[in-house]
PDB file as gemmi writes it, atoms N, CA and C in Angstrom:
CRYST1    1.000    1.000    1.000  90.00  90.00  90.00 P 1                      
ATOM      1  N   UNK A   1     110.736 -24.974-110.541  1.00  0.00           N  
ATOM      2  CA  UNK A   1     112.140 -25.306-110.303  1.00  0.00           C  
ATOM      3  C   UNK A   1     112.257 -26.678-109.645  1.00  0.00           C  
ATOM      4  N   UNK A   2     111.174 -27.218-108.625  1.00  0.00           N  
ATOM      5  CA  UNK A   2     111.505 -28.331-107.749  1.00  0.00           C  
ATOM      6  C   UNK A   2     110.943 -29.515-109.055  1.00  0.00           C  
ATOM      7  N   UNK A   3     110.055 -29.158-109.607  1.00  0.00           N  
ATOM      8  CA  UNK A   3     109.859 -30.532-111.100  1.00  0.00           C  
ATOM      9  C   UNK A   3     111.143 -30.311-112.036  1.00  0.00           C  
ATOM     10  N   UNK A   4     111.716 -29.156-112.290  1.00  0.00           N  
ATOM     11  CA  UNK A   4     113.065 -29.459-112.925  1.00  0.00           C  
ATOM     12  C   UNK A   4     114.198 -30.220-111.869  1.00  0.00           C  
ATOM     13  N   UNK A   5     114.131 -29.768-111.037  1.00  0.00           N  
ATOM     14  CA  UNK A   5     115.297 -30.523-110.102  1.00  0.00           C  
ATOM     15  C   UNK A   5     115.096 -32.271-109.874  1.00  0.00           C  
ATOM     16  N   UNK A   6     113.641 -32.278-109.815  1.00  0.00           N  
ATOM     17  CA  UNK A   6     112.983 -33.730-109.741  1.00  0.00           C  
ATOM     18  C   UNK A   6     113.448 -34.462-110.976  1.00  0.00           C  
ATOM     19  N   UNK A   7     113.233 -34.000-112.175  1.00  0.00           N  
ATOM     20  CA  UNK A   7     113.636 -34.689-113.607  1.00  0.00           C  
ATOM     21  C   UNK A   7     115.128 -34.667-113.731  1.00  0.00           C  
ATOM     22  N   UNK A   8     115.523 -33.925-113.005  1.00  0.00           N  
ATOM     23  CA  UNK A   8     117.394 -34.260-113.180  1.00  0.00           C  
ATOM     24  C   UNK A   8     117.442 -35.066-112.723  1.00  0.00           C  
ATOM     25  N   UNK A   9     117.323 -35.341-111.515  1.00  0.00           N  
ATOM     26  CA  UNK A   9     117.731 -36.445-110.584  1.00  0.00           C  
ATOM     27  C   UNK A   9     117.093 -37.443-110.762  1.00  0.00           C  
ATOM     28  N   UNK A  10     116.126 -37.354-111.466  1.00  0.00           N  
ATOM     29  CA  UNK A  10     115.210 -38.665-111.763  1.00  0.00           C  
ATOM     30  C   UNK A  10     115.573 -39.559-112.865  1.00  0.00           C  
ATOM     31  N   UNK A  11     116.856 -38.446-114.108  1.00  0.00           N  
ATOM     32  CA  UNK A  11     117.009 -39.135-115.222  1.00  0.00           C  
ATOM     33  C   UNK A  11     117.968 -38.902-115.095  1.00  0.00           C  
ATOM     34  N   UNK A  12     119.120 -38.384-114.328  1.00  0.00           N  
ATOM     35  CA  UNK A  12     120.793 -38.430-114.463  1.00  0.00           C  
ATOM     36  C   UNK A  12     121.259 -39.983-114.409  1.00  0.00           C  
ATOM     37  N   UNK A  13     120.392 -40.484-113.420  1.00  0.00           N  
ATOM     38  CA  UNK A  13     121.268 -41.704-112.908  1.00  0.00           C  
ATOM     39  C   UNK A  13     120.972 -42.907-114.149  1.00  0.00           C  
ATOM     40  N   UNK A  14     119.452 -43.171-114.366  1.00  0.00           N  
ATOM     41  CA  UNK A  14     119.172 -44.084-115.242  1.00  0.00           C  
ATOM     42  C   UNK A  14     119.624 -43.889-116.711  1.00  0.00           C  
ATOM     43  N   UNK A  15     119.626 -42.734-117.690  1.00  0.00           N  
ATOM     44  CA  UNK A  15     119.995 -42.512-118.787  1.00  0.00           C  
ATOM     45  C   UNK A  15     121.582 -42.057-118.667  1.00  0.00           C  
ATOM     46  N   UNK A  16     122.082 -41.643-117.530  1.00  0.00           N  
ATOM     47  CA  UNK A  16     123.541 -41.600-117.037  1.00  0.00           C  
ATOM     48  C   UNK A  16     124.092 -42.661-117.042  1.00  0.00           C  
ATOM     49  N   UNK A  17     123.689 -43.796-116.427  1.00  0.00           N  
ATOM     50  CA  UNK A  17     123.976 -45.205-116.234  1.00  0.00           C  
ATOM     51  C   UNK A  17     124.242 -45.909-117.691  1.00  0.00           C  
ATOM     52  N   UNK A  18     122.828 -46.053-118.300  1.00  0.00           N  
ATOM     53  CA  UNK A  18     123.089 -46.307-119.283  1.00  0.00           C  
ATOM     54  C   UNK A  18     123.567 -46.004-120.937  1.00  0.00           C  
ATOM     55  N   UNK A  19     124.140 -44.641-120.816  1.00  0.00           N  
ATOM     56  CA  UNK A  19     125.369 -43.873-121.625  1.00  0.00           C  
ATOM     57  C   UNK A  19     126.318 -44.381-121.635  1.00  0.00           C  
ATOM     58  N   UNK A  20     126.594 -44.323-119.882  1.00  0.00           N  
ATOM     59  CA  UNK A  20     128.305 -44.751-119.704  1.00  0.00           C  
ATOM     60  C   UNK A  20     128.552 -46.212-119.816  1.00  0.00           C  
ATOM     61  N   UNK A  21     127.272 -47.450-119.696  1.00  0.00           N  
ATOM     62  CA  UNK A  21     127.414 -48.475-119.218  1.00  0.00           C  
ATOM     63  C   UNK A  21     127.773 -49.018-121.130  1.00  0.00           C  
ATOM     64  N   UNK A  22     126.810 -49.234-121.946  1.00  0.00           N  
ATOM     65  CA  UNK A  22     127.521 -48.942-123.197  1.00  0.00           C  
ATOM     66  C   UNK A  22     128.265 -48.817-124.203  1.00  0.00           C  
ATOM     67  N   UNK A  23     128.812 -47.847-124.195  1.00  0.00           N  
ATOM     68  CA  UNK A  23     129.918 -47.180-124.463  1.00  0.00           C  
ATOM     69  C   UNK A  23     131.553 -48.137-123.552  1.00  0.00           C  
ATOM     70  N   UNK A  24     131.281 -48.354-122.837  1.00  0.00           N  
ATOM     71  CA  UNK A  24     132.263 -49.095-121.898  1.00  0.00           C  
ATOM     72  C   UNK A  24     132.233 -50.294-122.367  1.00  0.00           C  
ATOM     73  N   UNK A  25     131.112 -51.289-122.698  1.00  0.00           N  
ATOM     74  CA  UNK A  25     131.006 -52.500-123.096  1.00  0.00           C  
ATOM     75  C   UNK A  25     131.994 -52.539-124.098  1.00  0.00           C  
ATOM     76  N   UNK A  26     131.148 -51.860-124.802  1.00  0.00           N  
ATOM     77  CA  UNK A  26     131.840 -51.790-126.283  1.00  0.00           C  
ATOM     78  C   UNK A  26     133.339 -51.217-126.541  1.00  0.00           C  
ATOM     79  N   UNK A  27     134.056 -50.051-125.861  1.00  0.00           N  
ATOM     80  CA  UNK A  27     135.077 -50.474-125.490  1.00  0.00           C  
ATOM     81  C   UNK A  27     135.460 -51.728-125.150  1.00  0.00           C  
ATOM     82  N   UNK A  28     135.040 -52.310-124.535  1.00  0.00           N  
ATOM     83  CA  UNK A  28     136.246 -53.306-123.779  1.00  0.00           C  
ATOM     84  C   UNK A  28     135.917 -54.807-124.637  1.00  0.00           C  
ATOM     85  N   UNK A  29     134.787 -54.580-125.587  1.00  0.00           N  
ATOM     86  CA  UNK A  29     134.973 -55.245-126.608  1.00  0.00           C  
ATOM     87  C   UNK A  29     136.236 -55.301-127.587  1.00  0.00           C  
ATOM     88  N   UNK A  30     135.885 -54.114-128.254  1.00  0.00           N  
ATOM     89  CA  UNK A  30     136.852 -53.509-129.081  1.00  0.00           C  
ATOM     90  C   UNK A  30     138.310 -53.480-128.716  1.00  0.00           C  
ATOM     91  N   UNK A  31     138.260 -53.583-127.365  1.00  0.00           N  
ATOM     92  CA  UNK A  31     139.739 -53.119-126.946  1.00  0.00           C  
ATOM     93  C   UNK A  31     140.181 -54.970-126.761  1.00  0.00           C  
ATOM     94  N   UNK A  32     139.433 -56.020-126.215  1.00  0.00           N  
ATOM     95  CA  UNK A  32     139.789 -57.378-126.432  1.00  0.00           C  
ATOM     96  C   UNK A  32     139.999 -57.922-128.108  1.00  0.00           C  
ATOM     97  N   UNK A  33     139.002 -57.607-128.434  1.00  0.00           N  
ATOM     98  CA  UNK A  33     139.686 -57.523-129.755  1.00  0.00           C  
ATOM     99  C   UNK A  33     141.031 -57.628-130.625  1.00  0.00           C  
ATOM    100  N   UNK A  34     141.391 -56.094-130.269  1.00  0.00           N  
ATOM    101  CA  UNK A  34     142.680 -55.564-130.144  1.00  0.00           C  
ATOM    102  C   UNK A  34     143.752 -56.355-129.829  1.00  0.00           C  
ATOM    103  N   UNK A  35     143.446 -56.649-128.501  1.00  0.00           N  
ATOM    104  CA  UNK A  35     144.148 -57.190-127.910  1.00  0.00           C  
ATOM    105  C   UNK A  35     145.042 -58.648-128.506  1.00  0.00           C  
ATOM    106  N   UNK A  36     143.141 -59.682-128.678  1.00  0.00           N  
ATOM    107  CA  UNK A  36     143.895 -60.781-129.552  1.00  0.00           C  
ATOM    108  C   UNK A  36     144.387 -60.362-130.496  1.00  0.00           C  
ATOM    109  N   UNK A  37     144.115 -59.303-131.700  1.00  0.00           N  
ATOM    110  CA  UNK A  37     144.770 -59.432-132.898  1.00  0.00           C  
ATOM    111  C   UNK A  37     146.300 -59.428-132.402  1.00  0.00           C  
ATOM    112  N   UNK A  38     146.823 -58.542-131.817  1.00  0.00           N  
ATOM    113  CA  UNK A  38     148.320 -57.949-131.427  1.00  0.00           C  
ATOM    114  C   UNK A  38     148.518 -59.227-131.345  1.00  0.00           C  
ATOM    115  N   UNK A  39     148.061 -59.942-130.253  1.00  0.00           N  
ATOM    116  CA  UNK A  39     148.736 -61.422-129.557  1.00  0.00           C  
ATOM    117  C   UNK A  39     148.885 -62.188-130.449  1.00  0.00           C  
ATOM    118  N   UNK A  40     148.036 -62.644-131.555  1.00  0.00           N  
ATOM    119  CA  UNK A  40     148.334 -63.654-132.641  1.00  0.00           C  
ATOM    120  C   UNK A  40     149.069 -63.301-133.664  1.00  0.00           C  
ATOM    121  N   UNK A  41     149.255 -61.598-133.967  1.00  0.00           N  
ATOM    122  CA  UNK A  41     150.551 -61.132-134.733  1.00  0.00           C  
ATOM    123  C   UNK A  41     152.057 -60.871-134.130  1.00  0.00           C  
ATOM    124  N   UNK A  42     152.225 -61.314-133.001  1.00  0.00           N  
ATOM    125  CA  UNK A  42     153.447 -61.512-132.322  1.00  0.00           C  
ATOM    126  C   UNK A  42     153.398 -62.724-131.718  1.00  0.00           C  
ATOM    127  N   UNK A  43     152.298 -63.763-132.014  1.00  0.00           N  
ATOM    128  CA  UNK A  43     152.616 -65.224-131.562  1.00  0.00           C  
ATOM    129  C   UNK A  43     153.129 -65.984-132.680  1.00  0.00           C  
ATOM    130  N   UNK A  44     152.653 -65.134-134.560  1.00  0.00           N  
ATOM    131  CA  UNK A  44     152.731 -65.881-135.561  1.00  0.00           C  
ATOM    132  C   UNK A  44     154.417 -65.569-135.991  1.00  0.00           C  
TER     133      UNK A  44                                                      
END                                                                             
């Protein structure tokens, strides 16, 4: 049980981290994106 508890905590944070970290980029890619298109179809 204490080597399972060890491997949670050992891999929540690093493979946790980098799930959420990711996924977020790329949102906020996608979502700038977005963003300009809207802006240059209500600037044109």
């Amino acid at each position: 049980m204490q080597t399972e508890f060890n491997h949670a905590a050992n891999d929540s944070p690093r493979s946790g981290s980098s799930k959420y970290v990711v996924p977020a980029v790329w949102a906020v890619i996608v979502l700038a994106m977005i963003v300009v298109a809207i802006w240059f179809g209500m600037r044109v």
